[in-house]
C-alpha positions as CSV (number, residue, x, y, z in Angstrom):
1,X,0.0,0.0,0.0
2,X,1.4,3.9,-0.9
3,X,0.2,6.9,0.3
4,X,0.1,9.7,-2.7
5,X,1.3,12.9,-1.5
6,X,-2.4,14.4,-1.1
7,X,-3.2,11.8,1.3
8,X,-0.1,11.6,3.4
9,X,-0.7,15.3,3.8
10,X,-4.3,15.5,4.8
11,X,-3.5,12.4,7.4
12,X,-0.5,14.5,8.8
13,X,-4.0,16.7,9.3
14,X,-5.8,14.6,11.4
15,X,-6.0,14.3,15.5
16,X,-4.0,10.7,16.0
17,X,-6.5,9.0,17.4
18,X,-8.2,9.6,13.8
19,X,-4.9,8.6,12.2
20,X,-4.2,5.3,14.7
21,X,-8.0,4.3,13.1
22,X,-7.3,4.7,9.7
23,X,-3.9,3.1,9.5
24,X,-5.5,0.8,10.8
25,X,-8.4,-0.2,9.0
26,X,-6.4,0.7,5.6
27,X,-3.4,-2.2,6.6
28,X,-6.5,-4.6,7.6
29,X,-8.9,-3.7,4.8
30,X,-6.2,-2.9,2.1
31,X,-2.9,-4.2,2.7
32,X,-3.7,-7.5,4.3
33,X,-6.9,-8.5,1.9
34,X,-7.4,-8.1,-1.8
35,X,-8.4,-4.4,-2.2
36,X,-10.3,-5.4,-5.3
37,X,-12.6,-7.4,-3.4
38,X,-16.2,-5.8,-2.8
39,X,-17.7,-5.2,0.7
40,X,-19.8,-3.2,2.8
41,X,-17.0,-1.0,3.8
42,X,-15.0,-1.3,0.6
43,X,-16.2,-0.4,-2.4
44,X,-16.3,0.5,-6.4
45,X,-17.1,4.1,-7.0
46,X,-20.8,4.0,-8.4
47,X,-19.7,6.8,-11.1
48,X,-16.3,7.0,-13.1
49,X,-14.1,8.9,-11.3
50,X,-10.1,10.3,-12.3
51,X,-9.2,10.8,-9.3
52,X,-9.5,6.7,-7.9
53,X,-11.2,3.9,-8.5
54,X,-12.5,2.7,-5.2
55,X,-13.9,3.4,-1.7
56,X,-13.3,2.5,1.8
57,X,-15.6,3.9,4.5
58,X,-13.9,4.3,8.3
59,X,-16.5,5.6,10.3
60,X,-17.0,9.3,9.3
61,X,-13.8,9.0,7.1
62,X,-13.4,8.2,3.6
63,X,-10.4,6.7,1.8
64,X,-10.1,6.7,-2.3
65,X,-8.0,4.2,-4.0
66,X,-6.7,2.8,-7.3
67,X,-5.3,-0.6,-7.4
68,X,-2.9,-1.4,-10.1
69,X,-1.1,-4.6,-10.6
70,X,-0.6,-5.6,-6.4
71,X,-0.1,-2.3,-5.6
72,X,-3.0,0.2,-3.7
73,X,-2.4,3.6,-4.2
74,X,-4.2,5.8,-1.7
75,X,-5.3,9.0,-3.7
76,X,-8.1,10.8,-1.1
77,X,-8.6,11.2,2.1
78,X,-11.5,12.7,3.4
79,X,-14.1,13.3,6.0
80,X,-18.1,12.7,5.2
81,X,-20.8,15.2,6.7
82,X,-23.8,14.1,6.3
83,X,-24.0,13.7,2.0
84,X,-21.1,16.2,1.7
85,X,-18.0,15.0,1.2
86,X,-15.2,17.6,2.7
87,X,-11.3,16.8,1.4
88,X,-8.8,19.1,2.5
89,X,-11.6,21.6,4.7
90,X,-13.5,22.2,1.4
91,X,-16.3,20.9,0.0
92,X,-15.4,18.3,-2.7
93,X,-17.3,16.2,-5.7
94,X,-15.9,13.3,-7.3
């Protein structure tokens, strides 16, 4: 698993117990399992997207993701607020 430089950033951003979580659930849900692989948490993006290819829901946190060959690249990560999703403090639409 890589972190892109947009979401080593907006962890760096987050209180630790926030960041303890995602590492977390990203080593279990991504690193340790096939990423590919569909689940409640961990999913295909309904709509084409450029920026990644699939989602993983940690509580109120959201992590985007492509998945080339055996290797997860984490794109995004943001927070969700009710049906707004908020990526670096600002409002964003994939």
């Amino acid at each position: 698993m890589v972190l892109g430089p947009d979401a080593t950033r907006q962890l760096r951003a987050l209180r630790a117990y926030d960041v303890t979580a995602l590492k977390d659930a990203m080593r279990r849900q991504l690193a340790d399992t096939d990423a590919t692989h569909e689940s409640q948490q961990r999913f295909r993006l309904r709509r084409p997207s450029d920026v990644a290819e699939f989602e993983l829901r940690v509580a109120k946190w959201r992590v985007f993701y492509r998945v080339k060959g055996d290797e997860v690249q984490v794109v995004l990560i943001g927070e969700k607020r009710g049906e707004k999703l908020f990526i670096d403090k600002k409002r964003f639409v994939l």
